[in-house]
C-alpha positions as CSV (number, residue, x, y, z in Angstrom):
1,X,0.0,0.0,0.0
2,X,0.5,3.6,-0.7
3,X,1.7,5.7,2.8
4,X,2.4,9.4,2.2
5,X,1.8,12.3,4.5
6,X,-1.3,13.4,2.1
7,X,-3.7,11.3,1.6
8,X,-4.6,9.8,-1.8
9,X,-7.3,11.6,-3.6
10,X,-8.8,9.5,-6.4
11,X,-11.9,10.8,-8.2
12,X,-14.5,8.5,-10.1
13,X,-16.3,9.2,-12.7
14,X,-19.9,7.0,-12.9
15,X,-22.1,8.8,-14.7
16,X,-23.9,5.6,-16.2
17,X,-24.4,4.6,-12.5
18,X,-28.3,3.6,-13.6
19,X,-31.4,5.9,-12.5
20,X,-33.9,2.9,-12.3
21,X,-34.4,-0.9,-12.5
22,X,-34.5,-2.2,-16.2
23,X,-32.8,-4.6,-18.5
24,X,-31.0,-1.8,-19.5
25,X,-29.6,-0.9,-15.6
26,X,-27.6,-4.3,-16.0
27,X,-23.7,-5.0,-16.8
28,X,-22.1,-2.2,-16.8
29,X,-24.5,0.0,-14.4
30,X,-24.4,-3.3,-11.8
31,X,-20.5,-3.5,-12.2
32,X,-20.0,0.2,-11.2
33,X,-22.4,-0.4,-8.4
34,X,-20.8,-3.1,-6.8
35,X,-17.1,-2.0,-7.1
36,X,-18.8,1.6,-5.3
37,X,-20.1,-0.5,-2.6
38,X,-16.6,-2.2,-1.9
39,X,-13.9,0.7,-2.9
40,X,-13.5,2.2,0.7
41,X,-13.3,-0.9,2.1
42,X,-10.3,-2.3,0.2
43,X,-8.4,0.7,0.4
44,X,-9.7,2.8,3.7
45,X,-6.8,4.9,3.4
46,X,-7.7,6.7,0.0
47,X,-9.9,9.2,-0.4
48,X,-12.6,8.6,-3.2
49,X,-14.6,10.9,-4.9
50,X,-18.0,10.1,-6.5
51,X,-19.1,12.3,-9.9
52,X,-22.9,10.6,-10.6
53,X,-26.3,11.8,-12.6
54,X,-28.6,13.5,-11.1
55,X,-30.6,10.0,-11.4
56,X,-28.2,7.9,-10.1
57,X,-28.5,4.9,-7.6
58,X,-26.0,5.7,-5.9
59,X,-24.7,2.4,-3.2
60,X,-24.7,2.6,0.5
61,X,-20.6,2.9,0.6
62,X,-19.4,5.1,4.0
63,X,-16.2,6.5,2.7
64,X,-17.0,7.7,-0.6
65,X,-18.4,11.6,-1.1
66,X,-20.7,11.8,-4.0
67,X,-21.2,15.0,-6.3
68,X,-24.1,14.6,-8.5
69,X,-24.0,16.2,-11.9
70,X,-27.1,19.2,-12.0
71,X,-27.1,18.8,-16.0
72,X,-29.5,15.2,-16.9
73,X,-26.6,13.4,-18.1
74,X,-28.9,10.6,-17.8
75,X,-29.2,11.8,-21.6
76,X,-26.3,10.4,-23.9
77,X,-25.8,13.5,-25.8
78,X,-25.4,15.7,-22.4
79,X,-23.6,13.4,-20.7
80,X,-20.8,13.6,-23.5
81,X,-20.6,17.6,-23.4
82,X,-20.7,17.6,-19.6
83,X,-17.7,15.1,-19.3
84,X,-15.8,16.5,-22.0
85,X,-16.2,20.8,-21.5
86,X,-17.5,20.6,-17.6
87,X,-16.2,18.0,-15.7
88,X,-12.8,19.3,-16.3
89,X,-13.6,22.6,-14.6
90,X,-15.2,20.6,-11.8
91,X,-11.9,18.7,-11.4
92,X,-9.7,21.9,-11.8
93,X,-11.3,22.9,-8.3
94,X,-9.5,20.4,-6.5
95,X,-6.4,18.2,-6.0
96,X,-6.2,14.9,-7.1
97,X,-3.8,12.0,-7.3
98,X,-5.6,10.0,-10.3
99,X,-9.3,9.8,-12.0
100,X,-10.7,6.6,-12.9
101,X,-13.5,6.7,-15.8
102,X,-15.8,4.2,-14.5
103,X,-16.6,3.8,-18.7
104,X,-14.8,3.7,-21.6
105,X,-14.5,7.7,-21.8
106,X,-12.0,10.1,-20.1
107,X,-12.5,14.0,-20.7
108,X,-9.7,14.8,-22.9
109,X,-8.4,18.2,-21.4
110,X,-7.8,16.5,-18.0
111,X,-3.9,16.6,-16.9
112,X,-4.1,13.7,-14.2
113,X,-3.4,10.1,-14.3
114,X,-6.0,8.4,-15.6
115,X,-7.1,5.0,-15.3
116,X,-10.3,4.1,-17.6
117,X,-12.4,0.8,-17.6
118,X,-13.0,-0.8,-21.0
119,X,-15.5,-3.3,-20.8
120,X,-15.9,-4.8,-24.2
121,X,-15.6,-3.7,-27.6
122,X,-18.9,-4.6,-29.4
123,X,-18.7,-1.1,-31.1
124,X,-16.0,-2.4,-33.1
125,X,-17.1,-6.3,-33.5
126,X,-20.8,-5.2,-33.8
127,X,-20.7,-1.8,-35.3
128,X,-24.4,-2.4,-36.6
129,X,-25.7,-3.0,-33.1
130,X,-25.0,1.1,-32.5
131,X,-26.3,4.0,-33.8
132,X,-24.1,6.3,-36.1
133,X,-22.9,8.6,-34.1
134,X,-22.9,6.5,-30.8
135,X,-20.4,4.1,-32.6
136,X,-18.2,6.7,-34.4
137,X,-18.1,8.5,-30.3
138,X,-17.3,5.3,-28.9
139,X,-14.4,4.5,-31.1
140,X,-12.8,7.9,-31.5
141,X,-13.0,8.7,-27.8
142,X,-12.4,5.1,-26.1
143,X,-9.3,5.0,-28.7
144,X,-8.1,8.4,-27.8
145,X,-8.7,7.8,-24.1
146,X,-6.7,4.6,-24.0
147,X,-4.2,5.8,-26.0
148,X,-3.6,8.8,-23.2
149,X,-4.3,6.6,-20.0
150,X,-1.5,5.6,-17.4
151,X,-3.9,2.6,-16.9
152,X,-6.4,0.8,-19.3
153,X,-8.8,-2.0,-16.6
154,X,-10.9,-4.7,-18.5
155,X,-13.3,-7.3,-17.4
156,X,-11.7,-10.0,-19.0
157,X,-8.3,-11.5,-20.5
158,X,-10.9,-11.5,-24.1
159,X,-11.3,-7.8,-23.9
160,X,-7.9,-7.7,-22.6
161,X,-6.4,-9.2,-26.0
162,X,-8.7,-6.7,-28.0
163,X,-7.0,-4.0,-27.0
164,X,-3.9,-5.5,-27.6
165,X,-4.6,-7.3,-30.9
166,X,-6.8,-4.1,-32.9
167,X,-5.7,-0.9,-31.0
168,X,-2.0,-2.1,-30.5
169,X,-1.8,-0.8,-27.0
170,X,1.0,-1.5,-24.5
171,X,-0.2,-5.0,-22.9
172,X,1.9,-3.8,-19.4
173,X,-1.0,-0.7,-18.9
174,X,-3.8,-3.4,-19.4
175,X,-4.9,-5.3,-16.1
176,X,-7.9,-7.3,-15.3
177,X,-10.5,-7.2,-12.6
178,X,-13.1,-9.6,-13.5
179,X,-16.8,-8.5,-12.1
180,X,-17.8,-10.8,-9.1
181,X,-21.2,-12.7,-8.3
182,X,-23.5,-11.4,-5.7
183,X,-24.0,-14.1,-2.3
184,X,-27.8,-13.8,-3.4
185,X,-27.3,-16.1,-6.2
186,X,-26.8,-19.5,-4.9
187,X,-29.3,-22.5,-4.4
188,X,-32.7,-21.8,-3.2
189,X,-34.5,-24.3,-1.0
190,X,-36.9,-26.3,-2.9
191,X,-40.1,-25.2,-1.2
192,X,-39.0,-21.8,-2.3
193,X,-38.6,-22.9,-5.5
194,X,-41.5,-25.0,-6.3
195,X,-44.0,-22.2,-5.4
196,X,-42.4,-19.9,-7.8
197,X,-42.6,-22.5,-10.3
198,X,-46.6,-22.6,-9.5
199,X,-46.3,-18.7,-9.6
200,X,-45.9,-18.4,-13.2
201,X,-47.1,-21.8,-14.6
202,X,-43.4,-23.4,-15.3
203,X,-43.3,-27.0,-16.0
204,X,-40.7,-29.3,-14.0
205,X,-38.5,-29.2,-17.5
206,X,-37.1,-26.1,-19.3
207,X,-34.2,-24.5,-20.4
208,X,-33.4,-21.2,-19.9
209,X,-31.9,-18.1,-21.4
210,X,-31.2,-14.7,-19.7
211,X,-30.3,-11.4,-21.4
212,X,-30.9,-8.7,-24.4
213,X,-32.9,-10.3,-27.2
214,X,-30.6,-9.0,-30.0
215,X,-28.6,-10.6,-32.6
216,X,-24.9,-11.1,-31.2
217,X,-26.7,-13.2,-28.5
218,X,-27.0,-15.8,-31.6
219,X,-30.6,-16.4,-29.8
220,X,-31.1,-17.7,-33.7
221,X,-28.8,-20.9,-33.1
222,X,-30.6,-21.9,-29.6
223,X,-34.0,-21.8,-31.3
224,X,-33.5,-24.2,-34.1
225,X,-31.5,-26.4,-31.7
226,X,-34.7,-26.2,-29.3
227,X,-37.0,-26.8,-32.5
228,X,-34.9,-30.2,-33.1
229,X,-35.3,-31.2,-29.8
230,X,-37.3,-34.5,-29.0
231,X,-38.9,-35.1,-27.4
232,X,-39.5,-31.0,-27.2
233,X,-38.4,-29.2,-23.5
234,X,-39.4,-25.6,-24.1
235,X,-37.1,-22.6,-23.8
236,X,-37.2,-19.9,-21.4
237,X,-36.4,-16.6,-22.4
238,X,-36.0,-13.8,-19.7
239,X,-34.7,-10.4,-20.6
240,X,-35.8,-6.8,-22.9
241,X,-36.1,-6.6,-25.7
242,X,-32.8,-5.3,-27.7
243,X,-31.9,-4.0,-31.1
244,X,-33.3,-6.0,-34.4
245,X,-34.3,-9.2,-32.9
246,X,-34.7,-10.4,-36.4
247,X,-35.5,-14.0,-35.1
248,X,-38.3,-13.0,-33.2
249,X,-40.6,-14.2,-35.9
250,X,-38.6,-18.1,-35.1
251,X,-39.4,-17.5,-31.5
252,X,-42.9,-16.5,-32.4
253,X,-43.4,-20.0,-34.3
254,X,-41.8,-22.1,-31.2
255,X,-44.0,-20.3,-28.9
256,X,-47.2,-21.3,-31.0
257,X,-45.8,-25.1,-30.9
258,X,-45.0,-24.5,-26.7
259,X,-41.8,-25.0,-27.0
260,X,-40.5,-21.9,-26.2
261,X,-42.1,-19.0,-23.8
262,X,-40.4,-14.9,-23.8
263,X,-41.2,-13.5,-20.5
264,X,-39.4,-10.3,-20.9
265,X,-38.0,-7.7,-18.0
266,X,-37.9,-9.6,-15.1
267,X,-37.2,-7.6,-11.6
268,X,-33.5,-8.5,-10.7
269,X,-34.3,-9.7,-7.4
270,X,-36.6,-12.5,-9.1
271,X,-33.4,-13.9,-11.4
272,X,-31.9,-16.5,-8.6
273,X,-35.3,-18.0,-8.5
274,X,-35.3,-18.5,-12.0
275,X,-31.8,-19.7,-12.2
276,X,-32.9,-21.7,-9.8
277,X,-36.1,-23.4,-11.2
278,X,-33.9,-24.3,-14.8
279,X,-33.2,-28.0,-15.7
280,X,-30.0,-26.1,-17.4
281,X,-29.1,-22.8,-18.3
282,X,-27.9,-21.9,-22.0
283,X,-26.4,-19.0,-23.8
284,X,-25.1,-19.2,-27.3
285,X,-23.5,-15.8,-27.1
286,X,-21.2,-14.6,-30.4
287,X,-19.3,-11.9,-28.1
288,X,-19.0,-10.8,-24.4
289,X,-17.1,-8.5,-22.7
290,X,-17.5,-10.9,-19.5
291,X,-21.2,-12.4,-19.1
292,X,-22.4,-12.4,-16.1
293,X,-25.8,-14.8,-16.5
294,X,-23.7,-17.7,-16.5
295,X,-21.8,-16.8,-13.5
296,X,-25.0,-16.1,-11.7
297,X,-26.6,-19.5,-13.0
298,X,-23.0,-21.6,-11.8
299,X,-23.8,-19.6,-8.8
300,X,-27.5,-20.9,-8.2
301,X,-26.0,-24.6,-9.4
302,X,-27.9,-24.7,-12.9
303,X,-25.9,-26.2,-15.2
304,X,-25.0,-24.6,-17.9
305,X,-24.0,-25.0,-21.4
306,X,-22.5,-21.5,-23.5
307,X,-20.8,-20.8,-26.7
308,X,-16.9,-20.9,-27.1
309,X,-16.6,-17.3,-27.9
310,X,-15.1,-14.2,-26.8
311,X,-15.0,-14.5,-22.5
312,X,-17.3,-17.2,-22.1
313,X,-14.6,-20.2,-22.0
314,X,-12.9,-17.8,-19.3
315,X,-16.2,-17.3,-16.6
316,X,-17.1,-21.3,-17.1
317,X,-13.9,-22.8,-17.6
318,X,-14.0,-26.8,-17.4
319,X,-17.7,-26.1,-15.6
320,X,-19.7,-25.9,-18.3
321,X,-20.3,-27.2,-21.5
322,X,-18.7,-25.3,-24.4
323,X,-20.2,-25.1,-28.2
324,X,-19.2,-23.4,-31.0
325,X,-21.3,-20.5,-31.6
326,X,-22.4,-21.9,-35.2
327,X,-22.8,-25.4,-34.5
328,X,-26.6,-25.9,-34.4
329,X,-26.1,-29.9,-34.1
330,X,-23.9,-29.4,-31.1
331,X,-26.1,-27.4,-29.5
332,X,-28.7,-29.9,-30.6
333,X,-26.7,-32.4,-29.1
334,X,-25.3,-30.6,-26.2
335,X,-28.8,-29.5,-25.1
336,X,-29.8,-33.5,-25.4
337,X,-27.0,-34.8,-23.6
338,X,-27.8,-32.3,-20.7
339,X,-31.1,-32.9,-19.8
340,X,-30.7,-36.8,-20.1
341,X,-27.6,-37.4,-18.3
342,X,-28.6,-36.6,-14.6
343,X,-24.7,-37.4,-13.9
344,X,-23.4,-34.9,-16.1
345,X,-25.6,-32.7,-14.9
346,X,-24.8,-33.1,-11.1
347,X,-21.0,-32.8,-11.8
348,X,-21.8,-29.5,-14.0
349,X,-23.3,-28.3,-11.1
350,X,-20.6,-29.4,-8.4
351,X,-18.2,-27.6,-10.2
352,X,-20.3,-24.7,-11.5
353,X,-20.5,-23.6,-7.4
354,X,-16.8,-24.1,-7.1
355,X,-16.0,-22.1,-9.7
356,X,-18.9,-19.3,-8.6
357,X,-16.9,-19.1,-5.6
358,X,-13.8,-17.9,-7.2
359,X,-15.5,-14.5,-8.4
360,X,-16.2,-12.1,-5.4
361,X,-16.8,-8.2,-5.8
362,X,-14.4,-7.4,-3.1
363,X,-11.6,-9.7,-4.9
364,X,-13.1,-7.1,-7.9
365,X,-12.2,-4.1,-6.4
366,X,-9.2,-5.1,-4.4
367,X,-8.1,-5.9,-7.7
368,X,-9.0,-2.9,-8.8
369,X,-7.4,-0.7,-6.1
370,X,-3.8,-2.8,-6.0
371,X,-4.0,-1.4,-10.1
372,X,-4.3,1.9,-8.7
373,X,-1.3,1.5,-6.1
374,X,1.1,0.4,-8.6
375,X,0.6,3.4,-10.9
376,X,0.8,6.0,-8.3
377,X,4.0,4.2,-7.2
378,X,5.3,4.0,-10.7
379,X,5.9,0.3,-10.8
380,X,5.1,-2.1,-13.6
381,X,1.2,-2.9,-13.4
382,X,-0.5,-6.0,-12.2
383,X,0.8,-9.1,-14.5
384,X,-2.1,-10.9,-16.1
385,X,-2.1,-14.5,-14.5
């Protein structure tokens, strides 16, 4: 740890800290959240500074001091001239040993060590998945940003290699703190889990898939795998819906047969229950900066089967089953083998809670703050393991 006479003064900027409970409110809103909560805690001896919307849900977290933003930068378009033309007059008031964008984007006239999280980049692998000039932002500034920073933090060894491989940035300024699992998700008592079942009319069998209903989710492969299926075990689908689900018309079909049911937004304090009520959990993903559902399934002890893509082979490891994102037989297959192989599926889950156990949010933000420490003393950054 740091020791100098003054105190460390680090401030954050967490402007997409979420103003209300959505399927938009997830990732990268619940990452911020969580590392807020933990911060003062793993390092009681630094001073942190909070810069949130107006909105914001800001964490019970004794030890931070929060300044909320009095323009709505709740709106994209203001947020981006607040952070770039005001925020640096806000942070030209004070004195401070580093600023940490919380998001991709660091106001460019700032003259202090920076440290910016980067927490995918889909605007780059899936530029059609952004508006114009949200994608053309996101590239020029997250570019230029990381190109300035003393320190570039990912989510992931995937995202990690990105920066590496496309933007040609120095791999010793990249670290990792991988997002952690809250103790909420974990196996619910069967009682419990039976009446919620009865609550919404779920049969003993399904499968299930959590998140955005657009196309990197490759939610097009799990439904022709589910229509293969025999005999059929329907597919649950819980989560908004996102940009050109062009395969909703497929879903539409399978619903029709009953083999496949799209609940939508579900509150996030209902999600272990449904984690829990799964036979298995699946998500055929084409890219993810982290992905947290099948973290929080392993955590509840579903099973679960994902795509080898992008950071998924990193959060399940040898848990899970892992299928080539195109592979409509294997998932076919996979799928079949899962929910007739009560074996399989017992070890799956043995080692899905191991492996939960490994990612904590305090391990997150300790991670995050031993980062910070070896910048402000000028020694090499945190090796990747």
């Amino acid at each position: 740890m740091l020791s100098n006479s003054t105190r460390i003064r680090i401030a954050l900027n967490a402007q997409l800290l979420a103003g209300e409970a959505s399927y938009r409110s997830a990732g990268i809103h619940r990452y911020i959240y969580e590392v807020l909560r933990r911060l003062p805690q793993a390092a009681p001896d630094i001073a942190f500074t909070a810069f949130i919307g107006p909105r914001s849900l800001a964490p019970e977290a004794a030890g931070i001091r929060w300044v909320r933003a009095t323009w709505p930068t709740h709106r994209p378009a203001i947020r981006i001239l607040w952070e770039q033309l005001v925020f640096p007059l806000l942070l030209a008031r004070e004195e401070w040993s580093m600023l940490h964008a919380m998001a991709f984007v660091a106001p460019l006239a700032v003259r202090l060590p920076v440290v910016v999280t980067v927490y995918d980049l889909s605007f780059v692998h899936h530029p059609e998945a952004f508006r114009t000039w949200n994608r053309i932002y996101l590239r020029l500034f997250t570019r230029l940003t990381c190109r300035r920073a003393a320190g570039i933090l990912t989510i992931s060894q995937a995202t990690r290699e990105d920066l590496i491989r496309l933007w040609r940035l120095p791999p010793e300024r990249i670290g990792v703190a991988y997002p952690g699992v809250d103790p909420r998700f974990r196996p619910l008592p069967e009682e419990e889990v039976a009446a919620f079942r009865a609550r919404y009319g779920l049969p003993d069998r399904f499968i299930l898939y959590v998140g955005t209903l657009e196309p990197r989710k490759n939610l097009e492969v799990l439904l022709e795998a589910i229509a293969r299926l025999s005999p059929p075990v329907p597919l649950i689908l819980v989560g908004g819906r996102g940009w050109k689900p062009a395969f909703l018309y497929r879903l539409r079909a399978l619903e029709r047969e009953g083999r496949a049911r799209w609940i939508g937004f579900v509150p996030d304090a209902e999600l272990p229950l449904w984690y829990n009520a799964a036979t298995l959990f699946a998500y055929p993903s084409r890219y993810e900066g982290f992905g947290m559902p099948p973290l929080e399934a392993m955590a509840c002890g579903t099973p679960v089967i994902v795509a080898r893509a992008s950071a998924l082979p990193e959060v399940v490891g040898e848990a899970g089953l892992q299928i080539d994102p195109g592979d409509v037989e294997g998932w076919t297959e996979g799928i079949r083998m899962l929910l007739h192989d009560v074996g399989l599926r017992e070890a799956l889950r043995a080692r899905g809670l191991a492996r939960a156990q490994r990612f904590t949010w305090e391990e997150t933000a300790q991670a995050i703050v031993r980062f910070y420490n070896n910048l402000l003393c000028n020694q090499p950054l945190p090796s990747i393991p």
